[in-house]
Structure formats: structure tokens, C-alpha cells
C-alpha positions in Angstrom: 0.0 0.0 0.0 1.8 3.2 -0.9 1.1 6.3 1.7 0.4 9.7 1.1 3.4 11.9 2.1 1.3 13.3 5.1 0.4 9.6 6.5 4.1 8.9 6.0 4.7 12.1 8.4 2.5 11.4 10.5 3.7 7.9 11.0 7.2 9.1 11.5 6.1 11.5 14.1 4.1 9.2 15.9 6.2 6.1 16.4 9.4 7.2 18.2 7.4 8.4 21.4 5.2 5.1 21.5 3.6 4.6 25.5 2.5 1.3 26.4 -0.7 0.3 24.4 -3.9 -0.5 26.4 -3.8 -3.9 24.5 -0.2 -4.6 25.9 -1.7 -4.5 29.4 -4.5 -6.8 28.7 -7.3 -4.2 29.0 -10.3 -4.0 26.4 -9.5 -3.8 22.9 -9.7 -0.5 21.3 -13.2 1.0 20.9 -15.3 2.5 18.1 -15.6 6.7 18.9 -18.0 9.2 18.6 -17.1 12.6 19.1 -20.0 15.0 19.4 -19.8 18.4 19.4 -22.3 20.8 20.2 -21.3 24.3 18.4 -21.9 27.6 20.7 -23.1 25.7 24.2 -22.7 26.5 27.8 -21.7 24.4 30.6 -25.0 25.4 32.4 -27.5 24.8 29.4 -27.9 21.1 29.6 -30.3 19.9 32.4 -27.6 17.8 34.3 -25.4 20.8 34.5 -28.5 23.1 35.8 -30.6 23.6 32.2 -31.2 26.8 30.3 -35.1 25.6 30.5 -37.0 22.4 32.1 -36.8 19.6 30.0 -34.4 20.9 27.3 -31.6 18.1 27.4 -33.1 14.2 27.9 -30.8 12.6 25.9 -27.8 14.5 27.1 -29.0 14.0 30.7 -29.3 10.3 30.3 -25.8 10.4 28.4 -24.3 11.8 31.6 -25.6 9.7 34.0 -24.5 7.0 32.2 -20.9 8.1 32.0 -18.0 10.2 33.5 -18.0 13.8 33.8 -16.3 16.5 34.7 -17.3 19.5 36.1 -14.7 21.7 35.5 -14.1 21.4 32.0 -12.6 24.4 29.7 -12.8 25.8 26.0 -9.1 27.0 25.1 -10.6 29.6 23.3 -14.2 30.9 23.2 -14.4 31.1 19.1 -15.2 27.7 17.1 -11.8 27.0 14.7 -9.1 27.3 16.8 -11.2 25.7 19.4 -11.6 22.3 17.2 -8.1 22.8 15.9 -6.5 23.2 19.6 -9.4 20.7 20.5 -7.9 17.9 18.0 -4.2 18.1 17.7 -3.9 18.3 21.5 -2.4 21.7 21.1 -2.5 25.6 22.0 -3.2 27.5 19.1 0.6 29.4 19.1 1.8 25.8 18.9 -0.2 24.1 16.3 1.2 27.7 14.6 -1.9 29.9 14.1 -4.7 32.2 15.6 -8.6 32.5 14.8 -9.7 31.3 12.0 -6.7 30.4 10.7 -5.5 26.7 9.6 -3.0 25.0 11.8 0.6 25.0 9.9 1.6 22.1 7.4 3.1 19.3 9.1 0.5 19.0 12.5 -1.0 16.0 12.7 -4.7 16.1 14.1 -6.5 13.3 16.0 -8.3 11.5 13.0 -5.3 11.1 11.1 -3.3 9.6 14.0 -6.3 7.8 14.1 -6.4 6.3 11.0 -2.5 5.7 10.4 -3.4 3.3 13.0 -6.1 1.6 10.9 -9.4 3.7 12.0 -11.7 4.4 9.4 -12.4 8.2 10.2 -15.6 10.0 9.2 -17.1 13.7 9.8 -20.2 15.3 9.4 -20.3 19.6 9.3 -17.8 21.9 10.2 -15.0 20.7 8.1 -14.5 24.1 7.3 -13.1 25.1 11.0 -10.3 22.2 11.0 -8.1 23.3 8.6 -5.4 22.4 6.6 -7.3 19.1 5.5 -4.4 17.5 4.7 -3.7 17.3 8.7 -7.4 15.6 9.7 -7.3 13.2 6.7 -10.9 12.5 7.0 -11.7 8.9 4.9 -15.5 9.7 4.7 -17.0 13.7 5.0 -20.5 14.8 5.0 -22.4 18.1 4.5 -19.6 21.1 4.8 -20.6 24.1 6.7 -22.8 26.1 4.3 -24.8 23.1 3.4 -28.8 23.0 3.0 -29.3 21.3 6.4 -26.0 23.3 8.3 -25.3 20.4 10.8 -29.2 21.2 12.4 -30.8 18.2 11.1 -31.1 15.3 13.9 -31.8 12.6 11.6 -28.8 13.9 8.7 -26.1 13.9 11.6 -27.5 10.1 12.7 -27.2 8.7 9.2 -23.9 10.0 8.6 -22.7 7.9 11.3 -24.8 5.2 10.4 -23.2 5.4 7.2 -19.5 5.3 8.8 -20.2 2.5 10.7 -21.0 0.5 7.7 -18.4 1.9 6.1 -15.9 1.2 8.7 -18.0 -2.5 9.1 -17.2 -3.0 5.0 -13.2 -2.4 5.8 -13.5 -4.7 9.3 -11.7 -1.2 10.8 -13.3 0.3 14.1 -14.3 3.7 12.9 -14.0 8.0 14.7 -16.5 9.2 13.7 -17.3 13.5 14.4 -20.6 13.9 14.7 -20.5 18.6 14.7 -24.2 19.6 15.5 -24.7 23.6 14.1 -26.7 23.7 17.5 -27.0 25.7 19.4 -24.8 28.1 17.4 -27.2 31.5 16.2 -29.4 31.7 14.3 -31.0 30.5 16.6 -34.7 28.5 16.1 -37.2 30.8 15.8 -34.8 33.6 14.9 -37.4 36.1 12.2 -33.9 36.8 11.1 -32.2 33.1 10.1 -35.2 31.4 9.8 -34.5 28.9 6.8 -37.5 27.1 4.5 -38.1 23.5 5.7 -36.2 24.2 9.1 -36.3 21.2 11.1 -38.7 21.4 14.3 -36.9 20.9 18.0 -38.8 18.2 20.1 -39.5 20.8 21.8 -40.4 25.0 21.6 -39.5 26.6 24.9 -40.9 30.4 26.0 -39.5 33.4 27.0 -41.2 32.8 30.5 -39.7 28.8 31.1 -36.0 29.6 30.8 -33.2 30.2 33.4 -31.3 33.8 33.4 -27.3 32.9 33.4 -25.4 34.8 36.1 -23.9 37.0 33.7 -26.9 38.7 32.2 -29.6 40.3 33.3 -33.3 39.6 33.5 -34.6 41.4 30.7 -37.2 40.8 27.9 -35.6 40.7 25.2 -33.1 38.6 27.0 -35.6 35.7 27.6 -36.6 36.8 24.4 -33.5 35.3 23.0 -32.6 32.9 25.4 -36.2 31.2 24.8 -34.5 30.7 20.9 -31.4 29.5 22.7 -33.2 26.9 24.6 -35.2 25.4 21.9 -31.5 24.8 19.7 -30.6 23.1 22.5 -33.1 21.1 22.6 -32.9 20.2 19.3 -29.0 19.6 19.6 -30.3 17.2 22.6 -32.8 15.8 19.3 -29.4 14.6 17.1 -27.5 13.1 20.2 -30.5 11.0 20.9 -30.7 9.5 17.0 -26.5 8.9 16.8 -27.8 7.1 20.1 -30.3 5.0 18.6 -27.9 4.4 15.6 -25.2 2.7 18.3 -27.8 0.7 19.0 -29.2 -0.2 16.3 -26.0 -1.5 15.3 -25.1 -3.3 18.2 -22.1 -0.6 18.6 -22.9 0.8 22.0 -21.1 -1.1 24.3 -18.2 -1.3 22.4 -18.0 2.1 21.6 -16.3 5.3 23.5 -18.9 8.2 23.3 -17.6 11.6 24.2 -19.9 14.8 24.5 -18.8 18.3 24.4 -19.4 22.0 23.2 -16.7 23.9 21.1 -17.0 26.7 23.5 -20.3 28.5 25.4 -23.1 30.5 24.4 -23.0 33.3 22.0 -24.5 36.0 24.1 -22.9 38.6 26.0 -20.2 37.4 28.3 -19.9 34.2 26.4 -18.4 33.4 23.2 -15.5 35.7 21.7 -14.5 36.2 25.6 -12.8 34.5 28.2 -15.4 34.6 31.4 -16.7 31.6 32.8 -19.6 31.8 30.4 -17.0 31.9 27.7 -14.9 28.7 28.2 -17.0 26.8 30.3 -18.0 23.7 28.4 -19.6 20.3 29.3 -17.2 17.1 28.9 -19.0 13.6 28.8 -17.2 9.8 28.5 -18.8 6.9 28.3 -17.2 3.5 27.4 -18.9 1.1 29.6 -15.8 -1.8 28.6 -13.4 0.4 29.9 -15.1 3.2 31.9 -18.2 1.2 33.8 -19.4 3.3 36.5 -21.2 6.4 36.5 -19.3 9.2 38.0 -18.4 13.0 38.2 -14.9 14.4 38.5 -15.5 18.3 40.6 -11.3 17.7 40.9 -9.8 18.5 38.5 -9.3 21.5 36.0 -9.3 20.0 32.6 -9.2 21.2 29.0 -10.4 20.5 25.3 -6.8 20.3 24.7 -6.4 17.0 27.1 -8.8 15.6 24.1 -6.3 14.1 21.7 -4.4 12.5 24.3 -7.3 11.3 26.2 -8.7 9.4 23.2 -5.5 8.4 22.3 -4.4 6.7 25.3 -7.8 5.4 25.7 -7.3 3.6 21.7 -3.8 2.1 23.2 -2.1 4.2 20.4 0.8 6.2 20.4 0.6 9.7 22.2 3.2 12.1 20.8 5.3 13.8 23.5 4.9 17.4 22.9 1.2 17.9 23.2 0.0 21.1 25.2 -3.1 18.3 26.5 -2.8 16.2 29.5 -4.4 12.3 29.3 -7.5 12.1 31.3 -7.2 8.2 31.8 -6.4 8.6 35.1 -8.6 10.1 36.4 -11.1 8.2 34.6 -10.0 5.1 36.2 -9.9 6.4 39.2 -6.3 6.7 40.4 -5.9 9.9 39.2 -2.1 11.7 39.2 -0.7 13.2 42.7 0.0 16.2 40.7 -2.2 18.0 38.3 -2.7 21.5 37.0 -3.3 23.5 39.6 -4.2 26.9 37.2 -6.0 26.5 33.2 -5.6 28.9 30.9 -8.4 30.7 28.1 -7.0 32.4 25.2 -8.1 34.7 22.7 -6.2 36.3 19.8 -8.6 37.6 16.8 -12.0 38.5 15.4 -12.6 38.0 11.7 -15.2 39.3 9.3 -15.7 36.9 6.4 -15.4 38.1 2.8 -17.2 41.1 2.8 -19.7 42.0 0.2 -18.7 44.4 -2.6 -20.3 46.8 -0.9 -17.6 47.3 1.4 -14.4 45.8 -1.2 -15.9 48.8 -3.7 -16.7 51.4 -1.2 -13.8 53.7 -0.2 -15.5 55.3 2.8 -16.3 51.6 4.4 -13.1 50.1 3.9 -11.6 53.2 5.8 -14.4 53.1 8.8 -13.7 49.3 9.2 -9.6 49.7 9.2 -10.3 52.6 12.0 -11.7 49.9 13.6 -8.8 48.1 13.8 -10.1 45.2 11.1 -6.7 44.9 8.3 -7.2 42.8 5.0 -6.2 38.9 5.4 -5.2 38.1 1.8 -3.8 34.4 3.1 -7.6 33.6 4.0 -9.5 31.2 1.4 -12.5 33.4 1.3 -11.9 36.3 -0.7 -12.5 39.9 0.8 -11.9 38.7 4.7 -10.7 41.2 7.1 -9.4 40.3 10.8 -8.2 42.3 13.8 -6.4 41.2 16.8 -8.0 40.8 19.9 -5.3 39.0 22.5 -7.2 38.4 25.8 -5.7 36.1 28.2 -7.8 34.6 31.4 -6.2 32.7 34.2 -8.7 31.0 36.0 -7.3 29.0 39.8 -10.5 26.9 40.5 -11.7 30.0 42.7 -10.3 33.6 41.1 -10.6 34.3 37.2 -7.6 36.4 36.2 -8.4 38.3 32.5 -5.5 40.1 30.8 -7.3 42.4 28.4 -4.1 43.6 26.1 -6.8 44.6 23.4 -7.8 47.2 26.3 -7.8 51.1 24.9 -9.3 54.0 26.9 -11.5 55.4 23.9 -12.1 52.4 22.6 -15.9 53.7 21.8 -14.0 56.6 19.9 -13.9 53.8 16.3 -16.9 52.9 16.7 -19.9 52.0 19.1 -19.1 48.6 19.5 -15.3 49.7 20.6 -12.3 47.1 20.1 -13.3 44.0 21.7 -17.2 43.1 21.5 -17.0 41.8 17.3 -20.9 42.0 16.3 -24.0 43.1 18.5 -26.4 40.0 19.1 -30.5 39.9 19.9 -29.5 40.0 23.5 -26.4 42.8 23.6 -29.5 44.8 21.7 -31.7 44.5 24.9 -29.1 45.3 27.3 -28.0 48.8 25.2 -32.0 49.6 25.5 -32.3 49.1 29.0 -28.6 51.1 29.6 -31.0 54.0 28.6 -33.0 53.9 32.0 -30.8 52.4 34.1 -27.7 53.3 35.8 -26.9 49.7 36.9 -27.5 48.8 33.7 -25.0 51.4 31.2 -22.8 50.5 33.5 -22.7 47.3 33.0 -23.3 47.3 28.9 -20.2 49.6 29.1 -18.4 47.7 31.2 -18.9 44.8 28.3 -18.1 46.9 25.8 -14.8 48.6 27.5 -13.5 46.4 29.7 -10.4 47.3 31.7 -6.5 46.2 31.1 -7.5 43.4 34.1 -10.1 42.2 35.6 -10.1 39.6 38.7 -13.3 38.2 39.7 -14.3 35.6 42.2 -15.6 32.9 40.2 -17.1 31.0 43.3 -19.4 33.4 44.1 -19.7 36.0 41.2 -19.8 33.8 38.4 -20.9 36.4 36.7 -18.5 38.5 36.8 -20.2 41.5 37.8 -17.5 42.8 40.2 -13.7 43.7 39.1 -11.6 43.0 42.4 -8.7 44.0 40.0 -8.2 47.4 41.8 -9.1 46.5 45.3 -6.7 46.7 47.7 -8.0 43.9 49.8 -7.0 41.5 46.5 -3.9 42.7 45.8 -2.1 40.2 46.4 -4.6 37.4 45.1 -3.8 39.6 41.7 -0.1 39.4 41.7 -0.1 36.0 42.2 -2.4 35.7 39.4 0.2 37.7 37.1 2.9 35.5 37.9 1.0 32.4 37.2 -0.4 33.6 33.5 3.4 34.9 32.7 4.5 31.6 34.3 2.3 29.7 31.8 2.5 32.2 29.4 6.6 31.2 28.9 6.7 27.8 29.6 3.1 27.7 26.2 6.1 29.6 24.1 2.8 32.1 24.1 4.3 35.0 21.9 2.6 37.3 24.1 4.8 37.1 26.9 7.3 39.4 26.5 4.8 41.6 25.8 2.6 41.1 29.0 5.6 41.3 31.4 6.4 44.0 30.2 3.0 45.5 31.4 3.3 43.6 34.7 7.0 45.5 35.1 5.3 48.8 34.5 2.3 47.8 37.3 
């Protein structure tokens, strides 16, 4: 059989820093895998984690109690490509040798092409757009791009994709990885006047404005429920496609022997949330379940894990080589129960740019646009594959402890409003930014908190055990001033043993503190 000059790489890479295979210590053989991936969720939304509305995640709930799960699971970066990229090749996005929306550099392997150089038949269904270069995923069987008819929001399109893998896989007597990327709960959202599409399929179940649960960061408002209500009911139908790729598992006699994982890409896209790094932001749910290798129910509330520790994870789990300079931890020990004496003790959220996709003539032949959007801090990206795209840094770095969320804004500028009247950092208004800017206009509580999202500061230190919210900056009171230099030493700490590029940069605004 004659290899492609990538498998050849990536066989090279992999084999010099073999570990000792799960098979090689007698443990089950290596499973089937489902990755799921919701697109734009919360930690909070599903109903085992809390529930943005009663009822809105059954399948999801019964997937959890069935499983291991960890409760303090983290997004490396609130924004959906560099998230999947970071999330499959195990590594921080400065080290897989990119930022935003951006592919990885030539050369990184990515989880499904380790996978099958090891003889997996890998599959993926939606979003192959935002794990980029190709080449490094290697997918043997691809369904419905981003963009499609259906956008990764049809339940019973997602199932038969996997259906179709498995056969596929069954044909070529391989165990198959299969990516199952839901397009929920990512906006539009159902019900949206403004994204509705023709044919649309119909959520389970339609939540109202008066059945859903307020997150901690925003405020009780109108149109807030308005748009959370929306929210709710993607979930729901998210919760829809997890239950038929469930069915499909067993249908074909596949779930026992198969690993399922659950997660989100990042959390919500309201204020707060996605394009941040609050809890809101990175906080993501994290589900195993394997009942050969992983049989009883149980929830870590330990230890602080990432997306990154995916690759490594799945991996180990496989008994397949895990290479040695991954940014991600394993998680097999801790789901087996004797979990490492040492672990991370601080995790890390990045973010690094904002990116508007090729713009419409109207701005590439208009003058006058071009120079309001540059003012704005947007430059031309002529290395992008959509013609006409413009990006903007936007390097934000949090620091969370378990307890204190440290945020680094180095995006921060005093007139910030002074380009425009979304400032540097907030990228697009949403449904539910809209309601807060409304209600800024009678209330004082309320400007200054829709200015506070719009501004920020340079940092920000919040208690994240009881203001998960983050509705009060400790960052300048004297009472945490030392909580706050610890926090600086740690994100520099972490910040030069990454290689992250801004560190010479950021201690040189800690020296000048």
C-alpha cells in the first residue's frame, strides 16, 4: 500500500514516542468513537449541569448519568476553529502555529489522522471548514460542509452520517472515529425572524420566554428571555441529534463497544460568552462513556481539565501512540480512578482575533467603508481562502485558579468607543447585547454594565465561586492585591513555559504595574 506523504509524516512523528498500548496490558480492545460536538453551548445549558429551560436536554441527561463527567471542563478559546483545531491536535493554538480562523501550519497531525495511520476508518459530518489544513485531519469519509442546506441542524442527517461510517468502517473490518459537529446551538438560533430557513427542522421541543433560566452574567430582561427562549429550543434540538446517533449505536449493536464523548466547542454566543474568556465563555460540558473500559457512572469536581487534554485522552484510551509534545494532559487517570498526585493547579483561556468573512462588494468597492472598518482596527487577510476577509487582533488572556478568574485584556484602549460603538473587543452586537443597550438607557446599573462589556479594563479579577458572573472587578481592590499578583505571575508563568508570543509583551505590562 503506498502512503500519502502526510500519512508517512505522521507515522514518523508518531512512532518514536510510543507509550505502552492499552492492548499490551491486557485491557479491552480498542473501541469504536463518537465525538459529538455541540457548536456555541454552555456548561450550564444542559439539564444535568443546571438547564437553560426544564426539560431541554433528555438525551444528554441520560448520556451523563451513564458516564464520567467532569465539572470543570474548559474551552481554550471561546471562538469555534481554533477551538476544534487546539481541541484535536492536543495543542495551543501558538503551537499548532496559528490564531482565529486560521488553519494549523503544514506538518501538525490532528486526532483522525493519528487515528487512521493506525487503521481507524475516520468520518465527519459539518464543520469541516473550521479544522483546517485538511491534509492534517485526513478524513476517509465527510459529509455536509458548513454552508450546506441542512447546516449540521438536522437530527436525523447527523445520525445517518454515522450510520453510514459505521457500515463503512464494518465494509473495511476497521473500528471507525467518527465526528458527529451539530450547528446547535450556534445563532441563528430556532425561531430567529432573522435566520429562519424554508423547511427548518422542528426541536422536540419550543421553549418560552417565561420557562428559561437567566445565566449569572446577564440580566433579567425581555428581550433577553426573548433570546434565550430561541437558545433553549436549539438546544433542545441539539439534545434531538445526540438522541438518534444514540439510537444508531444501537441499532447496530455498537454501543457497548463504543467510546462516546460529549462536548461544546465553546459556550453561548450572548454577551459574556463566546469571543470572551469569562466563565460563560470557556465553560464547556465534557462527557465519557465506554462502559468496557469506563463502567461506572461518575463525576470528577477535581480537576481543572481542557479541550486540549482531548487528543491524548482518546488516544491513550485507543492504546495508540501519544506524541510527546502535546500542550493536553491524558485524562485516563482520572477516569479510572487513580488519578495523578499532581495535576494543573491553574487553566488557561486564550483569545487572539476577530474576523469578518469576505465582505460583500459593498464594502471591497466602497472607499468610505473600507476606511471606517480599518479605523476599527479590522486589516485585509489576503492568506484567507474566502476572498474579501478582514481580521483584527484581539489577544485576551484569562487565568482561572479553581476559585479567582484572572483576565488580561491587552486589546484594552481608553477610547475604545471613539472607532466605533461597539469599541475594540465586542465583534458584532447579538439579539441580547441589543436589549441590554436599551435598558442602559433607563438604568444606571444597567449602562454601566453594557459599558463595562463593551470597554473592559487592562484586568479584571473576579471571584468565580461566588460571582460567576463577573459582575464585580476585584482588579483594583486593595484587599486583592495580592490574590492579583499571584495571578500575574502564574499567567506569565504559563505564558513562557506555552512559548505564548505574548509574553514578552505582558511582562512587560506587569513590570510597569
Amino acid at each position: 500500500m503506498k502512503l500519502s506523504k502526510f500519512s508517512t509524516l505522521t507515522l514518523l512523528f508518531v512512532l518514536p514516542v510510543m507509550l505502552v498500548s492499552s492492548c499490551a496490558r491486557g485491557e479491552a480492545a480498542r473501541p469504536n468513537i463518537l465525538l459529538i460536538t455541540a457548536d456555541d453551548m454552555s456548561y450550564s445549558s444542559p439539564g444535568f449541569a443546571g438547564g437553560v429551560a426544564p426539560g431541554v436536554s433528555p438525551n444528554i441527561d441520560r448520556l451523563a448519568s451513564e458516564g464520567f463527567s467532569f465539572e470543570r471542563a474548559f474551552a481554550t478559546v471561546a471562538v469555534c476553529q481554533p477551538s476544534r483545531q487546539s481541541m484535536l491536535s492536543g495543542r495551543y493554538p501558538h503551537n499548532y502555529g496559528s490564531a482565529g480562523f486560521f488553519p494549523m501550519k503544514e506538518g501538525i497531525p490532528a486526532l483522525p489522522s493519528l487515528l487512521g495511520a493506525s487503521g481507524y476508518f475516520t468520518g465527519n459530518i459539518h464543520k469541516t471548514g473550521h479544522m483546517q489544513p485538511e491534509e492534517s485531519f485526513s478524513w476517509a469519509f465527510e459529509a455536509q460542509r458548513s454552508g450546506s442546506r441542512n447546516n449540521g441542524r438536522d437530527p436525523k442527517s447527523l445520525a445517518g452520517a454515522l450510520r453510514k461510517v459505521i457500515e463503512l468502517a464494518g465494509d473495511q473490518e476497521k473500528p471507525f472515529f467518527m465526528v458527529v459537529n451539530s450547528g446547535d446551538p450556534h445563532r441563528p438560533f430556532y425561531g430567529d425572524p432573522k435566520g429562519s430557513r424554508p423547511n427548518e427542522v422542528k426541536p422536540s421541543r419550543i421553549y418560552g420566554s417565561e420557562e428559561v433560566s437567566i445565566p449569572p452574567s446577564l440580566s433579567d430582561l425581555p428581550g433577553i428571555r426573548t433570546d434565550l427562549a430561541r437558545y433553549a429550543s436549539s438546544v433542545r434540538r441539539l439534545d434531538d441529534a445526540v438522541g438518534e446517533c444514540l439510537k444508531v449505536l444501537e441499532e447496530k449493536q455498537k454501543a457497548s463497544s463504543t467510546l462516546v464523548i460529549f462536548t461544546s466547542d465553546h459556550g453561548m454566543p450572548l454577551p459574556f460568552g463566546k469571543f470572551d474568556a469569562y466563565m460563560e465563555s470557556n465553560h464547556t460540558p465534557l462527557i465519557f462513556r465506554w462502559p468496557e473500559r469506563i463502567p461506572t457512572p461518575a463525576v470528577d469536581s477535581d480537576h481543572l481539565v481542557s479541550l486540549v487534554d482531548l487528543t491524548p485522552t482518546v488516544l491513550e484510551l485507543a492504546g495508540l501512540p501519544v506524541p510527546a509534545n502535546l500542550d493536553g494532559k491524558s485524562l485516563v487517570p482520572i477516569l479510572e480512578s487513580h488519578p495523578p498526585e499532581t495535576w494543573r493547579k491553574a487553566i488557561v483561556f486564550l483569545r487572539n482575533q476577530d474576523i469578518n468573512y469576505g465582505l460583500g462588494r459593498k464594502y471591497r468597492d466602497n472607499p468610505d467603508l473600507i476606511r471606517t472598518l480599518e479605523a476599527q482596527g479590522w486589516q485585509p487577510r489576503p492568506d484567507h481562502h474566502t476572498r474579501g476577509t478582514y481580521s483584527r487582533d484581539k489577544e485576551i488572556r484569562c487565568y482561572y485558579s479553581g476559585q479567582y478568574g484572572y483576565i488580561y485584556n491587552k486589546c484594552y484602549q481608553e477610547n475604545g468607543l471613539e472607532t466605533g460603538p461597539l469599541g475594540v473587543i465586542v465583534p458584532y452586537p447579538d439579539a441580547s447585547m441589543n436589549a441590554m443597550k436599551m435598558a442602559s438607557a433607563e438604568s444606571v446599573s444597567m449602562k454601566e454594565r453594557y459599558e463595562l462589556y463593551l470597554l473592559r479594563a487592562p484586568e479584571e479579577l473576579y471571584d468565580w465561586s461566588s460571582d460567576p458572573g463577573s459582575w464585580h472587578n476585584l482588579a483594583g481592590n486593595p484587599e486583592y492585591s495580592r490574590l492579583l499578583i499571584a495571578a500575574r505571575k502564574g499567567l506569565l508563568e504559563w505564558m513562557k513555559s506555552s512559548n505564548d508570543p505574548l509574553a514578552e509583551v505582558y511582562e512587560n505590562f506587569v513590570d510597569s504595574q
